[in-house]
C-alpha positions, 0 to 999 in steps of 0.5 A: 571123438577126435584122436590125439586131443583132450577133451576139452577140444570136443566141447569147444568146437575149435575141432571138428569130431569124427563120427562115433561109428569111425571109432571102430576102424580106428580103435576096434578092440577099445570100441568094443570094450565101449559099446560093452559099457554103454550097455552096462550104464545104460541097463544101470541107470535105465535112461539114455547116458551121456558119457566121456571117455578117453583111450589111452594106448588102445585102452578104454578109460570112462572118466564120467557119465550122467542122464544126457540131455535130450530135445522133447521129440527125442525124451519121448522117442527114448521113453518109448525105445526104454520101455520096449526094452523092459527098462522101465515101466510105462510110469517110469517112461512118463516119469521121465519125460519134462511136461512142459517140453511139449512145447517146442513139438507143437510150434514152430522154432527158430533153425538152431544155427540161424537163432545161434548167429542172432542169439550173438549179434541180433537181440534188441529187447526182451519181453514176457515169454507169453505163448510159445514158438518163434514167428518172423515177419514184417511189422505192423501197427495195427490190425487193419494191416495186419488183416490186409497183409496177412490176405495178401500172403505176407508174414507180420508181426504185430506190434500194439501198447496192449491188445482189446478183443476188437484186435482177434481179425488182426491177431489170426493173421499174424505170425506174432505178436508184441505188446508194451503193456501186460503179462502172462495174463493179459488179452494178447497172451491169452489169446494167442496162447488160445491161436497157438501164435507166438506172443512176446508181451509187457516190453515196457523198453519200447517207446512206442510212436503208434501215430507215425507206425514206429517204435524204437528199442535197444537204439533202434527205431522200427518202421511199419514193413521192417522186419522183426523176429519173436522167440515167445520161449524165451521172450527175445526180440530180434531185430532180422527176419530168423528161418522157422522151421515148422513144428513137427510133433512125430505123431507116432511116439507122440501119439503112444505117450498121449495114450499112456498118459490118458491110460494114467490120469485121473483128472479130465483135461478140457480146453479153453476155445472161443471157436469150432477151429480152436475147438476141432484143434484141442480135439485133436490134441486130445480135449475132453471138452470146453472147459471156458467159451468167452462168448464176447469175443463172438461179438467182435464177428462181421455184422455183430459188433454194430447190433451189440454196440446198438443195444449198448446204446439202446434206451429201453428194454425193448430196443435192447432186446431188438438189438439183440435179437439179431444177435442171437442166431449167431451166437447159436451157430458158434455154439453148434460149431463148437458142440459139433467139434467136441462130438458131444463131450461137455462144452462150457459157455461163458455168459458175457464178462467184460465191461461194457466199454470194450465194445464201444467204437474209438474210430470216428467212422465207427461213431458216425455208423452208430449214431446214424443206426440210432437216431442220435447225434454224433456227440450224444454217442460220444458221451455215452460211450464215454460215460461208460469208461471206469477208473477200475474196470476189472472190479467195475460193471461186469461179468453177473452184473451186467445180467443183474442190470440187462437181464436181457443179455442172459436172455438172448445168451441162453436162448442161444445155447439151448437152441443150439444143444437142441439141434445138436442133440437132433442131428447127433441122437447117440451123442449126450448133450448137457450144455454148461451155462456158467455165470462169471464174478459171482461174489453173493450167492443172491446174484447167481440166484438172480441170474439163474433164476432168468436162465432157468426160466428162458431155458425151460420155456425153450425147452418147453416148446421144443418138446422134447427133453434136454438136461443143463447145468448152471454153474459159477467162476469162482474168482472173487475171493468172497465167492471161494469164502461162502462157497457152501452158500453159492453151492446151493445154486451152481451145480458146478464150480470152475475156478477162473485163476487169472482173476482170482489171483490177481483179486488176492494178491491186489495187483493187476494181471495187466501191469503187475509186469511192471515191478514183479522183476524187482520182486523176483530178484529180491526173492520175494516171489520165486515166479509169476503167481499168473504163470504158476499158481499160488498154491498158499494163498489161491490155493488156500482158497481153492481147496476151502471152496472145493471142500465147502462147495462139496459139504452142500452139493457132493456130486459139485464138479469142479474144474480150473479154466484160467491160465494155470490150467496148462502148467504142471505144478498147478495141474499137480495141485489140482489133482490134489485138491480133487478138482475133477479136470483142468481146461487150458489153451489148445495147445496145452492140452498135451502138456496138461495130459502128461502133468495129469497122469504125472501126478496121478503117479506121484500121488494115486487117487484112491 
């Protein structure tokens, strides 16, 4: 408060407040008419006030009050304070609480005043708000460096046109990352979503130099070691190094409203986790298993990129299957890990998705190893890897196809996960081990019978020899607009569906996911689209979709377990929609799993399952 003022000079900042507490020296008598009051709108209204008030010849006058704004640490603090107060109930609390918020308590943030000086003087560009949290550093151009410097202890930023999953070393050392190309759902967002690093993507006003490591934006040019900050909130970039402050989520009134939420929802929340740290991670955020393992990120690791570009390039049956043999304990270790951090709950595995080509290497030196490793001259390899580029990759040579061409890669996937559930299960007798092996892109119900048909089998024959018992399921993505339509026939072999939303709204829409960013803001201000259909889902059209295959699905098979893995599984309103369709979890990046807790009791509340 100040005295002989308006109150317009406390909202302009030209003066400087005393403390509310002074006020009782100053103006006793009135301050306890105030406190009185703030008593009474408080208990009226049952949520924290923000009031204004002036005195007046030691009299109190209140001219206004409404809900006060508050940051996401003190929404829970308060929800917490009303309820212990007997204000509200506990569904009232999480009622109350903005789910999404969450955000800024699991990543780090920009220091208030530091970010208010750059908001004024700094700001370069913008991009697509991809992951959450702020991240300051050096720039660097490609991954190499970004291992090399992030070794080194130093902070970077990495700046590419688009990332590919040969970039997730560079990508874990870096405090984030900037991309020119893509969208909510591209590679990089995806990923970083998944790491809990901050990302800016599709900054289309970069003009990027990758060949002389500088790029120029907002009559700027940026070299490789300037440094750079990235707010992946707002999707603001800056052109200084800005003070972050680490996330500090108050685990004690965090960690009470985690639980009502989980006393509240009807729905599991799962995550997406490509490794044990991711999965140990979203455990401790309070994961109830793997709903999504992209097993090709897997391949990227030291010593296996070479033997899976190997069996690329391999002529027969048999060289792919030796390629793949030395494959295969690798892939079983990472299953273990992640079936030892989710202490038996549910894990969902991926077999192989993407095209063939984005493993193929670009790098001379690359191409010179693998030529030497088969035999082959280096323009033989060159050709074959240029052979297998497509003009539309996305609808190319992936996901269930690959297996239909290579059974062999289902082969040694299955081989792996069985395995891994074994000694799991032997080490963990108490803990139930199903395993979830999922096909990706199934269109026909003849595919999946086609590929199941190669998992059984291997499985079987593991099992078999083991001696022992071990339940599985075999399950599908439902991503491709025919597989939602005929879902009653492709049910009749998945014992469960997972709907992969990312690609199942950008198959329905007809847009790509990787360049929609460049005429959707044109859509947005012409009111055509409201919001990204890859940030929320397309409850009409998707969701039309989604609620007939769920309903077809369950007219064949009604105990189908059916679940979202894409994006949308972290947002509320799509989570909303989920509950309401039946779907029976949603799975989302580590990091969301907080916010899909809270948007799943959410709309339980709102809406009771029965």
């Amino acid at each position: 408060f100040l005295t002989n003022a308006q109150g317009e000079d406390v909202v302009a900042g030209v003066r400087t407040p005393m403390p509310i507490a002074e006020m009782a020296e100053k103006f006793p008598e009135a301050f306890k008419q105030f406190q009185q009051v703030c008593a009474t709108l408080e208990n009226h209204y049952r949520d924290m006030q923000d009031m204004e008030f002036t005195v007046e010849h030691n009299k109190l006058y209140m001219l206004q009050t409404r809900n006060g704004k508050r940051t996401a640490a003190a929404a829970i603090k308060i929800a917490c304070d009303l309820i212990d107060e007997g204000l509200i109930t506990e569904q009232e609390a999480l009622m109350q609480i903005d789910a999404k918020s969450l955000d800024m308590l699991l990543h780090p943030t920009f220091e208030t005043k530091a970010l208010a000086d750059a908001d004024k003087n700094n700001v370069v560009g913008k991009g697509i708000a991809a992951s959450p949290g702020a991240a300051a550093g050096t720039v660097v151009f490609t991954p190499e460096d970004a291992v090399k410097e992030g070794k080194a202890g130093k902070k970077v930023i990495l700046v590419r046109l688009e990332t590919s999953p040969e970039d997730i070393e560079g990508m874990k050392y870096s405090q984030g990352i900037l991309t020119v190309r893509g969208g909510q759902t591209s590679h990089a967002a995806v990923v970083a979503r998944g790491m809990g690093t901050c990302c800016v993507s599709g900054c289309g006003d970069i003009k990027m130099d990758e060949a002389n490591k500088k790029f120029e934006l907002g009559g700027k040019v940026f070299h490789e070691g300037d440094a750079i900050s990235l707010d992946g909130s707002t999707g603001k970039i800056y052109d200084i190094a800005i003070k972050t402050v680490p996330a500090d989520p108050n685990s004690g009134y965090f960690g009470r409203i985690m639980k009502l939420a989980d006393k509240y929802k009807a729905i599991e929340v799962r995550t997406n986790a490509d490794t044990p740290a991711d999965a140990q991670r979203a455990f401790e955020l309070g994961a109830q298993g793997i709903g999504l393992t992209r097993t090709e990120h897997m391949f990227f690791g030291p010593g296996r990129i070479d033997k899976f570009r190997e069996m690329i390039c391999s002529e027969t049956v048999e060289e792919r299957k030796a390629a793949l043999a030395n494959i295969e304990p690798m892939q079983q270790a990472d299953f273990e890990g992640l079936m030892e951090a989710l202490k038996g709950q549910p894990v969902i595995i991926r077999f192989l998705d993407p095209p063939l080509h984005e493993f193929v290497p670009t790098d001379e030196k690359d191409i010179q190893l693998l030529a030497k490793a088969k035999g082959k001259s280096v323009e033989y390899i060159k050709q074959l890897c240029n052979s297998l580029h497509e003009f539309n990759p996305m609808m190319g040579h992936r996901g269930c196809r690959l297996a239909v061409t290579y059974p062999e890669i289902a082969e040694m996937q299955t081989k792996a996960v069985i395995k891994a559930a074994l000694n799991v299960q032997k080490r963990h007798p108490d803990w139930h081990v199903v395993p979830e092996i999922m096909i990706p892109l199934v269109g026909e119900v003849k595919e999946l019978a086609y590929v199941k048909k190669t998992v059984v089998a291997t499985a079987d024959a593991v099992i078999a020899e083991a001696g022992v018992e071990l339940k599985y399921m075999v399950g599908t993505m439902i991503e491709i607009p025919r597989a939602a339509l005929t879902a009653d026939e492709i049910a009749k072999e998945a014992e469960f569906f997972s709907f992969g939303t990312n690609d199942l709204t950008q198959m329905t829409f007809g847009f790509s996911r990787d360049d929609a960013s460049k005429f959707l803001p044109s859509y947005y201000a012409a009111k055509i689209y409201e919001s990204d259909p890859f940030a929320r889902l397309d409850q009409v059209g998707v969701g039309k979709l989604m609620k007939m295959a769920v309903t077809l699905g369950r007219e064949t098979r009604p105990e189908l377990q059916c679940g979202i893995c894409g994006e949308h599984g972290g947002d509320p309103s799509s989570i909303e929609f989920a509950h309401n369709i039946g779907l029976n979890y949603v799975s989302c990046s580590p990091y969301r799993v907080p916010i899909a807790r809270l948007a799943a009791a959410q709309a339980n509340i709102k809406n009771p399952r029965k």
